[in-house]
C-alpha positions in Angstrom: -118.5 -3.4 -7.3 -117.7 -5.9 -4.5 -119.2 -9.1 -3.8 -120.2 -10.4 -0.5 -120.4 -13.9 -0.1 -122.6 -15.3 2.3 -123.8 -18.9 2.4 -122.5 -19.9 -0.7 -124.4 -17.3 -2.5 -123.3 -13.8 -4.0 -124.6 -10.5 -3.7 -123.3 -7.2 -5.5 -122.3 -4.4 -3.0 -121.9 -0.7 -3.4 -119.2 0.8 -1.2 -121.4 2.8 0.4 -123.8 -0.2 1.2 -122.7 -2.0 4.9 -122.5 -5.3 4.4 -125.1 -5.8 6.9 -127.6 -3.6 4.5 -126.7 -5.3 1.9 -127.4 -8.8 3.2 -130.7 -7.0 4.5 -131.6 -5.5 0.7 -131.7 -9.1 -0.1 -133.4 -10.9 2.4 -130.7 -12.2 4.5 -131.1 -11.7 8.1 -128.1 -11.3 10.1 -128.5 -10.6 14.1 -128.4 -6.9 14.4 -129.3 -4.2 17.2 -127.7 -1.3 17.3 -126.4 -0.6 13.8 -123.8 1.7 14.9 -120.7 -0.7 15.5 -121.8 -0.5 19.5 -123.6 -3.8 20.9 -121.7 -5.5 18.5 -125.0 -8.3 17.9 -124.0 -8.4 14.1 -120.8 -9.8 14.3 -119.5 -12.0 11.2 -116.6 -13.2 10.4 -114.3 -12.8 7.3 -113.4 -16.1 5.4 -111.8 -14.5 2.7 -110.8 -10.9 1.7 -109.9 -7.3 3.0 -111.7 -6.1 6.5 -111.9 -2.5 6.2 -109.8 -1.0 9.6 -113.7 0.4 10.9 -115.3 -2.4 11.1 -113.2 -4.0 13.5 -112.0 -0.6 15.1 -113.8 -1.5 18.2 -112.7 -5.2 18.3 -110.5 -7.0 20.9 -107.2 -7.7 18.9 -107.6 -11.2 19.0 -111.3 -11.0 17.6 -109.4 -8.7 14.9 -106.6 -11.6 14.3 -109.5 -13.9 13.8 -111.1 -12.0 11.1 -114.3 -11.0 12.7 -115.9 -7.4 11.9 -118.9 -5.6 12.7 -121.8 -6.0 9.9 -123.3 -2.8 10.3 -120.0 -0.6 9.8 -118.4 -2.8 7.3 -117.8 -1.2 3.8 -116.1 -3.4 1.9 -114.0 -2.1 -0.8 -113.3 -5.7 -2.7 -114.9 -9.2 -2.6 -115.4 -10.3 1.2 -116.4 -14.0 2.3 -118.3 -14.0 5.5 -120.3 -16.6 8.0 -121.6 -16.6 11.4 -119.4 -17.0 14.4 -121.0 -20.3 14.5 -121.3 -21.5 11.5 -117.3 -22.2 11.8 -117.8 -23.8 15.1 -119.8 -26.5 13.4 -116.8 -27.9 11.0 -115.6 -31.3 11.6 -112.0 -32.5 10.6 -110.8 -36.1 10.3 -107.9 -36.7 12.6 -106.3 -40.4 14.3 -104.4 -40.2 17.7 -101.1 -41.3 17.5 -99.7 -41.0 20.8 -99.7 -40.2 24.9 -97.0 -39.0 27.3 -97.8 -38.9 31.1 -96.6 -35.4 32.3 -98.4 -35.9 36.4 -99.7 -38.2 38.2 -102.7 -37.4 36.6 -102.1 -35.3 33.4 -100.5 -36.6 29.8 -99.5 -35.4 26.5 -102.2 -36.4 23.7 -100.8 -35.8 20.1 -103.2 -35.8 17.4 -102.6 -36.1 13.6 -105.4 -34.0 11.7 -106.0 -35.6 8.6 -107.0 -32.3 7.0 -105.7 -28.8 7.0 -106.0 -26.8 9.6 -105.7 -23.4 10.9 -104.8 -22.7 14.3 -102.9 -20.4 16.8 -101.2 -22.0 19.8 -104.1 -21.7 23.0 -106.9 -21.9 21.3 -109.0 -24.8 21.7 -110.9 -27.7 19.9 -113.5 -30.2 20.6 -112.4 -33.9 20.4 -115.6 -36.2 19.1 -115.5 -39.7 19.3 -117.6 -42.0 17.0 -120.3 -42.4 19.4 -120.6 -39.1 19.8 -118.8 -38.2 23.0 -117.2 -34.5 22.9 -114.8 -33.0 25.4 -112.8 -29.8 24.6 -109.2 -29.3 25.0 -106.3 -26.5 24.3 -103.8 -26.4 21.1 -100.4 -26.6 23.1 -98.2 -26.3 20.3 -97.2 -23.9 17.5 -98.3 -24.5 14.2 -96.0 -26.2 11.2 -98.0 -27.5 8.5 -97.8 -30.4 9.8 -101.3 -31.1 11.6 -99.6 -32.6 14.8 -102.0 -31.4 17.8 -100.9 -31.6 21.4 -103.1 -31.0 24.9 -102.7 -31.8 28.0 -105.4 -33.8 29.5 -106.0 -34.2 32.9 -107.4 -38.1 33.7 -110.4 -37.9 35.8 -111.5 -41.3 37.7 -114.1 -43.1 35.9 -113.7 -40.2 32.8 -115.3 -41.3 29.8 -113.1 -39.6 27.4 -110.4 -39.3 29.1 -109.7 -42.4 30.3 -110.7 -43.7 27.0 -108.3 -41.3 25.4 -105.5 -42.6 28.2 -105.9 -46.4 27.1 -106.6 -45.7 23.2 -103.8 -44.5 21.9 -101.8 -47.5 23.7 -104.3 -50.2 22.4 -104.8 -49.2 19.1 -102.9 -46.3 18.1 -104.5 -44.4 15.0 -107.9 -44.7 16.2 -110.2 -42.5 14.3 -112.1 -39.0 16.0 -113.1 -36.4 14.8 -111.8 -32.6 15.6 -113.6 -29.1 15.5 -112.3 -25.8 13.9 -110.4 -24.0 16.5 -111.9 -21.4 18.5 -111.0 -19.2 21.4 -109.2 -15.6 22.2 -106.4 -16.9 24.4 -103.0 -16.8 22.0 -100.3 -14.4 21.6 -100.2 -11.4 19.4 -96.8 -10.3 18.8 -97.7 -6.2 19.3 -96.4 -4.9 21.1 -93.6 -7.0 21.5 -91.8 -5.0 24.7 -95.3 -5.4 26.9 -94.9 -7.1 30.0 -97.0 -10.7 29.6 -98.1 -12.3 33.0 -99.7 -16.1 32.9 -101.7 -17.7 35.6 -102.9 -21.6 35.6 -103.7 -23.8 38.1 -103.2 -27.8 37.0 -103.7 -28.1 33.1 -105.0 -24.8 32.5 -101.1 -24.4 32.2 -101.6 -25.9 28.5 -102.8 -23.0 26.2 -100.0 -20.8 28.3 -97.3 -23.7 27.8 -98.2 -22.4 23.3 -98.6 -18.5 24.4 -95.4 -18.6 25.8 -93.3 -20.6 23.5 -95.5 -18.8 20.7 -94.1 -15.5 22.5 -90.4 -16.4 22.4 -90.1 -17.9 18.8 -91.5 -14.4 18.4 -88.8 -13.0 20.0 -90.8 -11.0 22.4 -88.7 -8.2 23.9 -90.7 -8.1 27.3 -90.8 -9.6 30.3 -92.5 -12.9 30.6 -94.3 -14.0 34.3 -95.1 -17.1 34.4 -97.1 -18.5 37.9 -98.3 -22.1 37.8 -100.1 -23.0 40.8 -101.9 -26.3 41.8 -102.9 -27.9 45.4 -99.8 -30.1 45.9 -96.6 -31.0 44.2 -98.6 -34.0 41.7 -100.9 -30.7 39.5 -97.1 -29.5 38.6 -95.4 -30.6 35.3 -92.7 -29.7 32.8 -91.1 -27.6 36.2 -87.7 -28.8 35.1 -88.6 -27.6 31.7 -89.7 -24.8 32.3 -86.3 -23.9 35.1 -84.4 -24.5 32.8 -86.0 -22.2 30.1 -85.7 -19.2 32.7 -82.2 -19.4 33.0 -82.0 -20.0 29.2 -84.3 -16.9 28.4 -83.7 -13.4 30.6 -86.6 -11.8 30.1 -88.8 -15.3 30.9 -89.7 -15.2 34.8 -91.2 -19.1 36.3 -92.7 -20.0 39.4 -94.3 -22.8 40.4 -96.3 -23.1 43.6 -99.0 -25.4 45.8 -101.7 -24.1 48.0 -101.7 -26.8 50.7 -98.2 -28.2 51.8 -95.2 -26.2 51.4 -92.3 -27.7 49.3 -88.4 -27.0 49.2 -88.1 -25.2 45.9 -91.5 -24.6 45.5 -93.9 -20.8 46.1 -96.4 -22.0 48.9 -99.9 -20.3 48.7 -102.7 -19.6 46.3 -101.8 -18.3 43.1 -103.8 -14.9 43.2 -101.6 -14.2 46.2 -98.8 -14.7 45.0 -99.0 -12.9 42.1 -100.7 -9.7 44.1 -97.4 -9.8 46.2 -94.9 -9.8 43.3 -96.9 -7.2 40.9 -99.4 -4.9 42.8 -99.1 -2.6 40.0 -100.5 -4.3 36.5 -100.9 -1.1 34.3 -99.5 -1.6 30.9 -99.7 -5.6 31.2 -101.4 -7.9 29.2 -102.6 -10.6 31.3 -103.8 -14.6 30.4 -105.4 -16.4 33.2 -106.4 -20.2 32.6 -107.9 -23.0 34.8 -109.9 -23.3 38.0 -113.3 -21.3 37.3 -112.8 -19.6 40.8 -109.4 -18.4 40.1 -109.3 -17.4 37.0 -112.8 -15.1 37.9 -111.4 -13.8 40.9 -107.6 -13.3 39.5 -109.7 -11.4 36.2 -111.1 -9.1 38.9 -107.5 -8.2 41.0 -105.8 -7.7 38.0 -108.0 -5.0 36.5 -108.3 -3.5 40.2 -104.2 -3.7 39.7 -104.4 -1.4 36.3 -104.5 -3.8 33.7 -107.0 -2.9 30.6 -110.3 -5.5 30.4 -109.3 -5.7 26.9 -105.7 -6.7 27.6 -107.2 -9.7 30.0 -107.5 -13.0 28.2 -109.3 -15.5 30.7 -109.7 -19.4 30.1 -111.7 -21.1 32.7 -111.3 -24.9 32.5 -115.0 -26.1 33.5 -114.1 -29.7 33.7 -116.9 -32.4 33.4 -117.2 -35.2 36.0 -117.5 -38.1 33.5 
């Protein structure tokens, strides 16, 4: 008889007990509505063991990558571990920065060396917590090795507290201790199918979880074609455009264009970004879409591309709400 494992304790399981009755049966509450698989309130996620195929029938495929399953529809056939969404929010890993890289005139390269194991898939992101307490988050930028190197992209604001402390740390005293949460987020690649068309959208660094998708994407050896539209308000918001020229003529199926939405440039798409895109691909159907950065355009490029005939479960969205100090 399975066991489910729930806050380190056990409890015995029948297979034709839900996991979510038998958590019930023995006094553990667990969020729960519906109990049909529908308003998907009882959501948990697997730590450890087999997720039957109908209790995440219903799931986005990145929730499915990450484990998570409906409670109420979930029959386990062996020994499952499970927690609350949540609970893996709140895990805190020991890390030291070890370096910085100015890509803009107002964005660098932060690399991170995680003291601990960790799990991660290139776009999603973590929080960064300093000693005092002070949190920002920021997105995973590079693909996995073993090696618990972290990169992001962090755009200085004037007067920032972390990131201008962040800016001048790593120079001062590089190896300086903070503190790094599990990673989180739906915004990575998934390698099926591997022939659909990907189109990615960022304004300024929102091009950071896109810069891992994509790179994630081709060490995949995704068969599909690749758009790529980075977009910012002059020429200073764009970085790694040499980069990422030089990859397009490298790659065939790997499309790039950069663009600003106030002066026009030689060499450079002038408009907004949502424009731009709407010109080059009016028809989305069959597309899987990733949109990170300004609030506004990523909400208002989420609605043209389903109006366009993308799915809303093949549109991955990642508004970068930035805070002012």
């Amino acid at each position: 008889m399975p066991l489910i494992k729930y806050q380190g304790n056990s409890y015995q399981c029948d297979e034709q007990t839900s996991v979510l009755d038998c958590l019930a049966r023995h006094g553990v509450t667990v969020p729960s509505s519906c109990r049909s698989g529908v308003c998907q309130s009882c959501l948990l996620q697997a730590t450890k063991g087999a997720v039957p195929a109908a209790a995440q029938k219903d799931l986005r495929p990145t929730a499915v990558a990450n484990g998570y399953l409906l409670a109420c529809v979930c029959y386990p056939k062996e020994d499952l571990d499970v927690a609350l969404p949540s609970a893996d929010e709140q895990r805190w890993l020991n890390a030291r920065l070890i370096a910085s890289e100015q890509l803009s005139t107002d964005i660098f390269k932060l690399s991170v060396l995680c003291e601990e194991p960790i799990h991660y898939r290139a776009g999603q992101f973590v929080s960064l917590a300093r000693e005092d307490g002070l949190v920002r988050t920021y997105s995973i930028t590079n693909l996995p090795d073993g090696s618990g190197l972290l990169n992001f992209h962090v755009r200085h604001l004037p007067n920032g507290k972390m990131s201008g402390w962040l800016r001048e740390i790593v120079d001062i005293n590089r190896g300086e201790k903070i503190r790094i949460s599990s990673p989180r987020g739906n915004c990575f690649y998934l390698p099926e199918p591997s022939t659909q068309p990907l189109l990615l959208a960022a304004t300024g660094c929102g091009l950071a979880p896109l810069w891992g998708i994509l790179h994630d994407a081709l060490a995949q050896n995704h068969h599909g074609p690749i758009f790529l539209y980075h977009g910012s308000y002059s020429r200073d918001g764009l970085y790694y455009v040499d980069e990422l020229r030089q990859l397009a003529r490298d790659q065939p199926n790997f499309h790039y264009m950069p663009s600003t939405s106030h002066t026009a440039i030689d060499g450079f798409a002038h408009g907004l970004i949502n424009q731009l895109v709407a010109t080059d691909h009016n028809d989305l159907t069959g597309f899987r879409v990733y949109l990170c950065g300004n609030p506004d355009m990523v909400n208002t490029m989420k609605r043209e591309a389903y109006l366009a005939g993308a799915k809303l479960q093949d549109i991955y969205a990642d508004p970068f709400v930035i805070a002012k100090i």
